[in-house]
C-alpha positions in Angstrom: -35.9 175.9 -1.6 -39.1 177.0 -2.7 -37.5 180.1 -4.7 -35.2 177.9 -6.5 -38.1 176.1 -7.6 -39.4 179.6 -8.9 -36.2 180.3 -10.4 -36.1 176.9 -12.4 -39.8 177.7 -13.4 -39.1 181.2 -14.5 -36.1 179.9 -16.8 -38.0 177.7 -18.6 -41.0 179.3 -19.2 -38.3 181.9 -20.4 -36.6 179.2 -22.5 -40.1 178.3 -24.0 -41.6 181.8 -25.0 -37.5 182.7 -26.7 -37.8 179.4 -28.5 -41.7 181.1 -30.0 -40.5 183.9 -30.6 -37.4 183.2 -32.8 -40.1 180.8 -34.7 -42.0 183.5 -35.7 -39.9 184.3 -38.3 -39.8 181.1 -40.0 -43.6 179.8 -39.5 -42.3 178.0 -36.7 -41.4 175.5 -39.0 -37.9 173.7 -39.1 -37.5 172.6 -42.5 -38.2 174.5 -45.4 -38.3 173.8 -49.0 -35.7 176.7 -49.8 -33.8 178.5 -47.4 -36.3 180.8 -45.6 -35.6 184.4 -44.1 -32.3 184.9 -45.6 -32.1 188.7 -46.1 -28.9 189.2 -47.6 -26.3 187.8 -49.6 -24.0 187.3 -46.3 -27.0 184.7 -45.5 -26.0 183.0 -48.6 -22.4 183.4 -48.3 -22.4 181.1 -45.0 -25.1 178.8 -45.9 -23.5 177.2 -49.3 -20.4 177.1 -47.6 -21.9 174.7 -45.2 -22.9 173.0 -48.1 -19.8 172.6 -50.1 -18.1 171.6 -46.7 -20.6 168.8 -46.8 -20.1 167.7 -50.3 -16.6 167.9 -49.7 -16.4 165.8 -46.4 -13.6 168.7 -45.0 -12.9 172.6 -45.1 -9.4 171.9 -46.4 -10.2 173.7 -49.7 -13.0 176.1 -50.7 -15.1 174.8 -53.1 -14.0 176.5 -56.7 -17.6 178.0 -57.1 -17.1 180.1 -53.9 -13.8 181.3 -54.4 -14.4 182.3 -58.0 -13.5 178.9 -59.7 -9.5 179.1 -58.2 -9.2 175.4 -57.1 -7.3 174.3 -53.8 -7.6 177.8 -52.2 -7.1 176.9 -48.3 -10.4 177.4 -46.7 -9.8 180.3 -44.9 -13.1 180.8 -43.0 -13.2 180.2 -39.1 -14.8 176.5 -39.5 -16.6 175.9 -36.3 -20.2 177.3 -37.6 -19.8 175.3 -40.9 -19.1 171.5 -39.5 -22.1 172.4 -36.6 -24.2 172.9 -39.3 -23.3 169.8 -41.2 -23.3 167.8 -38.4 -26.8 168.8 -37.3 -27.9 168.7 -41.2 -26.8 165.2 -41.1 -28.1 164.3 -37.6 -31.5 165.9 -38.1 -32.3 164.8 -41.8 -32.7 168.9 -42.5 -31.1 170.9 -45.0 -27.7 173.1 -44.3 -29.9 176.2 -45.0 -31.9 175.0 -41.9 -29.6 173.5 -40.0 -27.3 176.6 -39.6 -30.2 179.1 -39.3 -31.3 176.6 -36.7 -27.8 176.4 -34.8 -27.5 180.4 -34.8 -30.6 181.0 -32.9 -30.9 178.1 -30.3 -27.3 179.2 -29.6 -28.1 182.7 -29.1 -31.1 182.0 -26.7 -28.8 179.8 -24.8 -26.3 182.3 -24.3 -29.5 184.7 -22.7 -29.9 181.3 -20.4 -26.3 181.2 -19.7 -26.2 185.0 -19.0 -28.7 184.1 -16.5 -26.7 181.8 -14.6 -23.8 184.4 -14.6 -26.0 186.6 -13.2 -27.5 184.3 -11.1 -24.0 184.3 -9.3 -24.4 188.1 -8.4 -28.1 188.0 -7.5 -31.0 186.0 -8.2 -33.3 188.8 -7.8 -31.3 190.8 -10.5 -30.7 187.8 -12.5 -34.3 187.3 -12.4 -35.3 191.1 -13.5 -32.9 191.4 -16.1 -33.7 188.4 -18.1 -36.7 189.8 -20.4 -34.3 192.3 -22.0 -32.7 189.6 -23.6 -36.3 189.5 -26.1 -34.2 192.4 -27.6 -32.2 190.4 -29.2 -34.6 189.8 -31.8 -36.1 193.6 -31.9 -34.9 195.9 -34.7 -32.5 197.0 -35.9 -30.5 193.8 -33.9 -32.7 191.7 -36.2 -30.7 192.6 -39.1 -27.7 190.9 -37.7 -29.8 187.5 -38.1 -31.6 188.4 -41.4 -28.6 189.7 -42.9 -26.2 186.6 -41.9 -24.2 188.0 -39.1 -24.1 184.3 -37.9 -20.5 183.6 -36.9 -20.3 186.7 -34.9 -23.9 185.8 -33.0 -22.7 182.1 -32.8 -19.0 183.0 -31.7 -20.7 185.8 -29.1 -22.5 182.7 -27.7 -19.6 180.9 -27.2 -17.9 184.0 -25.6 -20.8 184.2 -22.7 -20.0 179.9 -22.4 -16.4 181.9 -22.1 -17.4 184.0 -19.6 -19.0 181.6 -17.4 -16.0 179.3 -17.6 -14.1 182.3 -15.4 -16.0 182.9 -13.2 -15.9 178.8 -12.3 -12.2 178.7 -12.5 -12.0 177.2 -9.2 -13.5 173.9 -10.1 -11.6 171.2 -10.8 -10.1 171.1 -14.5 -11.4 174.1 -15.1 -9.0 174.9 -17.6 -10.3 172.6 -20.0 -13.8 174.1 -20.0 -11.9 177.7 -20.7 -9.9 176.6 -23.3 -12.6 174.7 -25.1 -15.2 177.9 -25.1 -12.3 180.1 -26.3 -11.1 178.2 -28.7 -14.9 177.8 -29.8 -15.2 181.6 -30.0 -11.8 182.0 -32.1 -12.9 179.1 -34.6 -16.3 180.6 -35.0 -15.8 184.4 -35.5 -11.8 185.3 -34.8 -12.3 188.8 -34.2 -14.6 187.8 -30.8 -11.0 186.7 -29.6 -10.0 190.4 -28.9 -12.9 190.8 -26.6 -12.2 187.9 -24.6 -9.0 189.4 -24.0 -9.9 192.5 -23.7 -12.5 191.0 -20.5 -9.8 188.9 -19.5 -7.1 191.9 -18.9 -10.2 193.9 -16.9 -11.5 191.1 -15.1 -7.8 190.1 -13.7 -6.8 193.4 -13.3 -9.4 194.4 -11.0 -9.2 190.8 -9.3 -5.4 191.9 -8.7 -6.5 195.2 -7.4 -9.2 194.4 -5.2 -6.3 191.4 -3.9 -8.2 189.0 -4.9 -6.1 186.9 -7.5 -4.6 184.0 -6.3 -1.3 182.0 -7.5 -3.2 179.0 -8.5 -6.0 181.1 -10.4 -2.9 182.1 -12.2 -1.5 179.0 -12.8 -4.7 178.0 -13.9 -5.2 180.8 -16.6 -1.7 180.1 -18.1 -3.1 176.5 -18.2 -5.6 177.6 -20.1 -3.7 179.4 -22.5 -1.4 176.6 -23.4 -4.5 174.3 -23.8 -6.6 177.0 -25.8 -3.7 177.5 -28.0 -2.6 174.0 -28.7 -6.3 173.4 -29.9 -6.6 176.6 -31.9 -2.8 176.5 -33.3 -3.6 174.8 -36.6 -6.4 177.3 -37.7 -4.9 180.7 -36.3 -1.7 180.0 -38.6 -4.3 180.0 -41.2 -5.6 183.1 -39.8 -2.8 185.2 -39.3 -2.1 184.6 -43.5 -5.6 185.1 -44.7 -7.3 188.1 -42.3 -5.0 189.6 -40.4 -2.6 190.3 -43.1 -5.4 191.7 -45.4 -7.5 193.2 -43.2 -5.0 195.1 -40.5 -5.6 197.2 -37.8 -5.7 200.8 -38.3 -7.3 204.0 -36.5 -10.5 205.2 -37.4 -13.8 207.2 -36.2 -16.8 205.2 -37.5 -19.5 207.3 -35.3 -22.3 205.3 -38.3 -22.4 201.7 -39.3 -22.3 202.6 -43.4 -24.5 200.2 -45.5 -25.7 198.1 -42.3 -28.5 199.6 -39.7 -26.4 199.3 -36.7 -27.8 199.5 -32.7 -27.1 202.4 -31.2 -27.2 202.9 -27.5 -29.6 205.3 -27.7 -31.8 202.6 -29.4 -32.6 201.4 -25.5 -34.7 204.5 -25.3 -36.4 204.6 -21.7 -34.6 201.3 -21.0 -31.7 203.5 -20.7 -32.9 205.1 -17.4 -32.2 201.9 -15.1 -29.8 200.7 -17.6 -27.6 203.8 -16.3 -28.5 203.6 -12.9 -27.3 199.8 -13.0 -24.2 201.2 -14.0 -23.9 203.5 -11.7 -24.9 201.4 -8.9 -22.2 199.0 -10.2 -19.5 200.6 -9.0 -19.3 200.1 -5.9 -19.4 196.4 -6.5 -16.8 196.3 -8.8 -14.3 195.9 -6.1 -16.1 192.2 -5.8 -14.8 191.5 -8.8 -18.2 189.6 -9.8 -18.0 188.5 -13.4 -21.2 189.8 -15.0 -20.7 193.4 -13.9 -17.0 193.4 -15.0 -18.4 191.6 -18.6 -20.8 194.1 -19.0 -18.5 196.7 -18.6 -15.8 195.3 -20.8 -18.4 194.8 -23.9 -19.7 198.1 -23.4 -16.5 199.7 -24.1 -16.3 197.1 -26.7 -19.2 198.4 -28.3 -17.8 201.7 -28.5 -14.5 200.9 -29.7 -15.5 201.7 -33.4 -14.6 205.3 -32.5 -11.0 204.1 -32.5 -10.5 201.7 -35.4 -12.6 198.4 -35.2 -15.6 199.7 -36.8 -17.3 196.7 -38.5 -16.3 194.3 -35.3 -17.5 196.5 -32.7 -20.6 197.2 -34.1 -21.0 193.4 -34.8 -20.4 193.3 -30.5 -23.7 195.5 -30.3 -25.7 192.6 -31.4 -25.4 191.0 -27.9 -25.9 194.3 -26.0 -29.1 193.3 -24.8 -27.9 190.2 -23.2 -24.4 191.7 -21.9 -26.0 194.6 -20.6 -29.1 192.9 -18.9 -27.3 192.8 -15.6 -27.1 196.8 -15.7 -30.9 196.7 -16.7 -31.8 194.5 -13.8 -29.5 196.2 -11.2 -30.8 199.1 -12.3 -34.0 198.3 -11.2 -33.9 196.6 -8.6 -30.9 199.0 -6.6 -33.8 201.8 -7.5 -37.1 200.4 -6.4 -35.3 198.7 -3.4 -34.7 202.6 -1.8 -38.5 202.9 -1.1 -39.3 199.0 -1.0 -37.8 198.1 2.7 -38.2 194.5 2.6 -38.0 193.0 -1.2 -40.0 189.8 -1.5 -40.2 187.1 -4.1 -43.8 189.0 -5.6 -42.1 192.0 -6.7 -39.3 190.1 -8.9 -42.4 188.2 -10.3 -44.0 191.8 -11.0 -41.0 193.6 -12.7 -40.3 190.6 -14.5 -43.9 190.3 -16.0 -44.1 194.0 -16.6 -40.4 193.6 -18.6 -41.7 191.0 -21.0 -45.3 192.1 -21.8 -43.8 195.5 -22.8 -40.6 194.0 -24.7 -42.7 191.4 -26.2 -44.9 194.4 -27.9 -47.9 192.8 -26.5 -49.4 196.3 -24.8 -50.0 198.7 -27.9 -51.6 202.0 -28.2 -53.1 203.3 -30.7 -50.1 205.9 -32.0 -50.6 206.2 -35.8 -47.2 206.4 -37.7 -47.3 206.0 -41.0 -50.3 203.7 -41.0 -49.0 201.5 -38.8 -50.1 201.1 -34.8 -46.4 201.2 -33.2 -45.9 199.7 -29.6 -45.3 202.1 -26.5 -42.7 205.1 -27.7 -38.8 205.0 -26.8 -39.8 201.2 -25.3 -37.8 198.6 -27.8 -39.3 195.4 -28.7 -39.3 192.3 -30.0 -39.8 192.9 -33.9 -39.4 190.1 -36.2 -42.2 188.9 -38.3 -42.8 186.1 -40.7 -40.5 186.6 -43.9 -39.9 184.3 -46.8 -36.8 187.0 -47.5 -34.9 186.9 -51.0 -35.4 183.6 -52.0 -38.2 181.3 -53.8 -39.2 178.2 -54.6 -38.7 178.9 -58.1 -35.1 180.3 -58.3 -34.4 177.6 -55.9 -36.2 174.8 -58.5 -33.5 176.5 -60.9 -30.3 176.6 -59.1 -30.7 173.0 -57.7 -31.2 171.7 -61.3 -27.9 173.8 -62.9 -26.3 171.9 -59.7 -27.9 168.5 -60.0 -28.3 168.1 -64.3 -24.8 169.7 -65.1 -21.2 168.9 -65.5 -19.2 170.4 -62.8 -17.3 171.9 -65.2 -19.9 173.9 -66.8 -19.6 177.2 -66.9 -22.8 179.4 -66.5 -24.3 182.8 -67.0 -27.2 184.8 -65.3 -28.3 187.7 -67.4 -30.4 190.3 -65.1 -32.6 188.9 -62.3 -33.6 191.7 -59.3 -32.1 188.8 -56.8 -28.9 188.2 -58.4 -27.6 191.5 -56.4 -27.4 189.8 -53.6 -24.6 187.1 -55.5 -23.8 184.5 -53.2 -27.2 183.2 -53.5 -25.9 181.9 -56.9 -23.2 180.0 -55.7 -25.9 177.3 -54.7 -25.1 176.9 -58.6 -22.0 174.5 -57.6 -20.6 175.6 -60.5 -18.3 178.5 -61.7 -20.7 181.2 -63.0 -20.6 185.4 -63.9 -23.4 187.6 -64.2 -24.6 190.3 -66.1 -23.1 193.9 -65.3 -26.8 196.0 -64.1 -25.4 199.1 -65.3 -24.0 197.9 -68.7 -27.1 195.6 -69.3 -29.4 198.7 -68.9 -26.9 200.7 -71.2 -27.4 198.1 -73.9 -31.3 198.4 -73.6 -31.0 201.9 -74.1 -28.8 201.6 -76.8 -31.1 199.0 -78.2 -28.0 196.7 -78.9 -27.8 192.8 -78.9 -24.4 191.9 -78.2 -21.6 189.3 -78.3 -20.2 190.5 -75.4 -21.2 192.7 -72.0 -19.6 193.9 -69.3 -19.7 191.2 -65.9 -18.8 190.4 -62.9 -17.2 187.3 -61.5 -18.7 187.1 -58.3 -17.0 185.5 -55.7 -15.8 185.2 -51.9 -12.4 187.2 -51.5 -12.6 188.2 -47.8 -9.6 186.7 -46.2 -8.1 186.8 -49.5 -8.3 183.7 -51.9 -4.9 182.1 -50.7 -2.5 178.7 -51.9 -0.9 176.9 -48.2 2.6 176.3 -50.2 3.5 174.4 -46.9 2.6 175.1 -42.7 3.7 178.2 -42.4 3.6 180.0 -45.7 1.2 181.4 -47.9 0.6 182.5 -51.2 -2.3 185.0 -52.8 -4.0 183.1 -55.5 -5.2 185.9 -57.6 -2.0 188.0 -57.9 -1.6 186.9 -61.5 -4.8 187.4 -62.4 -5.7 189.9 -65.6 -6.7 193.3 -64.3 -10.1 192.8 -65.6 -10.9 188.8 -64.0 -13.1 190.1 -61.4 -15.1 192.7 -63.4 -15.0 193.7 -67.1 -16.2 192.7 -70.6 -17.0 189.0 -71.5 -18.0 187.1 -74.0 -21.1 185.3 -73.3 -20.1 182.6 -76.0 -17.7 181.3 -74.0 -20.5 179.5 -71.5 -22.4 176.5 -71.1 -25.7 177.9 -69.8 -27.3 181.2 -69.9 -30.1 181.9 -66.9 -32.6 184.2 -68.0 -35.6 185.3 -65.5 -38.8 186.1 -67.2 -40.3 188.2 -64.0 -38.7 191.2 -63.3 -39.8 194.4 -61.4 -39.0 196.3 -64.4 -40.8 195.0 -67.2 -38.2 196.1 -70.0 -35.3 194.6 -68.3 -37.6 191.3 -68.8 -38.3 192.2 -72.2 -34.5 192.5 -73.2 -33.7 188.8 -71.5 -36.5 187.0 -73.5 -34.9 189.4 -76.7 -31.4 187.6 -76.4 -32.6 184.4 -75.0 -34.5 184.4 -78.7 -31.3 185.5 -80.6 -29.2 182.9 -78.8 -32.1 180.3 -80.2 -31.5 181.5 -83.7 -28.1 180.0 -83.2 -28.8 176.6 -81.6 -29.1 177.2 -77.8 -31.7 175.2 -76.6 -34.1 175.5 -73.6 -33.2 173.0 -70.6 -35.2 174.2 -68.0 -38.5 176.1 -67.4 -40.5 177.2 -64.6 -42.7 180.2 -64.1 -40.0 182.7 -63.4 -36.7 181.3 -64.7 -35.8 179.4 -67.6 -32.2 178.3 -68.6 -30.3 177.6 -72.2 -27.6 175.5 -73.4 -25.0 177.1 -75.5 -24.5 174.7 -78.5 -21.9 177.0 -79.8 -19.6 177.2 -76.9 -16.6 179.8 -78.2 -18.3 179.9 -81.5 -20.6 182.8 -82.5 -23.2 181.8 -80.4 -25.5 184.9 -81.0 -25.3 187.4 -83.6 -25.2 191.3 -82.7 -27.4 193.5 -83.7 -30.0 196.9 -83.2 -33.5 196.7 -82.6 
């Protein structure tokens, strides 16, 4: 009795120091003023979606602003991460940009608690050693995955530990409901999650019928399962199956590197690896048990190495959750090892090695290694890494894309000449109206060329994964941009032909500055006048929409 006491003490002191350290990044503050730690355009991308689906009251449609202004495009996203977000936004009082931040990581240390309980059902002494590695979650280069908006894979990967769980309790009464519910909620989050749930299904069934341990009513109760996930999934994987999988196929690759993102590699576990591999090891000879955390690890391990034949961006996405899928190898590991000297194993030691695992995955022991100015924690020992970070946005370029939303007509069209955030385009789409920016490459072209001109090369950003699609009726489909002129997406535009043009005054280059506050003052020579000003970003209204709105010139 008294060590279930420990254990429930353990969990939430556990649950407490996961809830400070995901705080960290955000000031351990809730609500911002703008959305805070957003890394990445991605970040953006699911954020204003939330939004629109909350100015909207559905998802039936993406908003014309995202899906570069084509109106009553289906809204092709998995839903489930959007309408949590709105719901909590209009529970809590916060903002969507907090709200689905907020969602992500209280869902992600959840899934480390019910990892616990999974592993709990093996061994509570193992369950117990293994937890700390779950602070790697939020060590580098995972943190990426949260910084760079990776949210409805970590959200959906939650949901497919919930999944996992739900297995291993099949024998409870109505079961089924509890596994169709979590796998449904991991194929309306992130789709692609499905596959590994099947993929640990088929191992965790097939060794179940191996070791003879599959019984005709735990089969009777999976196909129950089935039927029930599909019924509730049905409506969104039609949707699906016209939007993803038939633009984004299946096809045979070798992606050793994740291009463009910095991906976790096994060999990021450094030392950790040593009872990491032993767990393994160790492991099999319990496999014929058929204990659900040992055949889960195993399952997303391959699944974390399945880039090597074709899934690429999904697997490595699967690597995110390595330290909580694998903890159970990391814990085994351990204990199997220490337990060949250590005769009779007591509660103290679990309370040692799982002390020991946190202060040095925490970070909190450094020594004094100099690398690059910077005092780094013990080498080839990962830990958590995530430090306070305002990320792309701020309050000014905020100020500015609130008022074009709040002060304009929605069917104003708008322009953003060069601004060092606008790379990162889906921030812009907190616009709320249909909007193209300035071409980098062609803008500094013209500066070099010292040219004013009518019209520049420029981009209509937008959302196309999934492809922006019509729903002519259930079942059938139609690609919204098929008619669309070669050059809708990128190429030569006249800058006449919009409402506002947003200039930033700051830049990290001072010419490319220089050159906005140049046009902004030829486009005043021909009426445009200034709307909006704050210490970075001002904006101005074209008076002579489709007129000659600026005249071009040298200088």
């Amino acid at each position: 009795m008294a060590k279930i006491e420990f254990d429930k003490i353990m969990l939430l002191v556990f649950f407490a120091l996961m809830l400070f350290l995901a705080g960290i990044p955000f000031e351990h503050k809730i609500r911002h003023d703008f959305p805070f730690g957003y890394g990445a355009s991605d970040s953006f991308q699911h954020q204003i979606r939330a939004e629109a689906i909350k100015d909207m009251g559905n998802f039936k449609y993406e908003a014309p602003y995202i899906s570069k202004g084509i109106s009553n495009s289906v809204g092709r996203y998995p839903p489930l991460i959007y309408h949590l977000a709105v719901i909590f936004s209009y529970a809590s009082g916060i903002e969507t940009y907090d709200s689905i931040y907020f969602i992500v990581l209280f869902f992600v240390i959840i899934a480390a608690l019910v990892m616990f309980i999974i592993v709990g059902n093996f061994s509570k002494t193992v369950a117990l050693i293994s937890l700390p590695i779950s602070i790697l979650i939020f060590s580098k280069p995972i943190t990426a995955g949260i910084l760079w908006g990776h949210w409805p894979s970590l959200l959906s990967q939650s949901f497919l530990i919930l999944f996992f769980w739900s297995v291993m309790r099949m024998e409870i009464k109505n079961s089924f409901l509890l596994f169709a519910i979590s796998l449904s909620a991991v194929a309306l989050t992130h789709t692609s999650e499905m596959f590994f749930a099947f993929l640990f299904l088929f191992l965790f069934f097939g060794v179940k019928l191996f070791a003879k341990r599959f019984s005709k009513g735990e089969f009777k109760n999976l196909l129950l399962s089935l039927a029930v996930f599909f019924a509730i999934s049905f409506y969104y994987l039609i949707i699906f199956q016209n939007t993803w999988a038939s633009g984004d196929s299946y096809s045979f690759a070798i992606e050793p590197v994740w291009k463009g993102n910095p991906g976790f590699y096994i060999a990021g576990f450094g030392l950790l690896l040593i009872p990491i591999i032993a767990g393994i090891l160790f492991s099999f000879s319990k496999l014929k048990e058929a204990h659900a955390c040992l055949i889960l690890a195993f399952a997303m391990l391959l699944s974390g190495f399945l880039n090597y034949i074709g899934f690429g961006l999904r697997s490595f996405q699967i690597r995110f959750f390595w330290p909580i899928y694998l903890s159970v190898f990391f814990g085994f590991g351990i204990y199997a090892l220490f337990k060949l000297v250590i005769r009779k194993w007591n509660l103290i030691y679990t309370l040692i090695f799982f002390i020991i695992s946190a202060i040095f995955l925490i970070g909190i022991i450094k020594l004094p290694i100099l690398k690059q100015t910077e005092i780094m924690a013990i080498p080839s020992i990962p830990y958590f890494n995530m430090d306070a970070n305002q990320g792309i946005m701020n309050p000014y370029h905020w100020e500015a894309l609130n008022w074009i939303s709040r002060n304009t007509n929605e069917n104003s069209a708008i322009y953003f000449f060069y601004g060092d955030i606008y790379s990162q385009d889906a921030l812009l789409r907190n616009t709320k109206r249909v909007h193209s920016q300035i071409d980098p490459e062609d803008f500094i072209k013209s500066l070099e060329e010292r040219k004013i001109k009518k019209t520049y090369v420029s981009e209509f950003p937008g959302d196309t994964g999934g492809v922006i699609t019509y729903r002519v009726s259930f079942f059938k489909f139609e690609d919204a941009t098929k008619n669309l002129a070669a050059n809708f997406h990128f190429g030569a535009k006249n800058i006449c032909n919009f409402d506002y043009f947003v200039f930033d005054k700051i830049t990290q280059q001072k010419a490319l500055s220089q050159y906005n506050l140049l046009i902004a003052q030829q486009l005043a020579l021909k009426n445009a006048t200034k709307v909006f000003e704050n210490p970075v970003v001002f904006i101005l209204k074209n008076s002579n929409k489709g007129g000659n709105c600026i005249e071009e010139r040298s200088f």
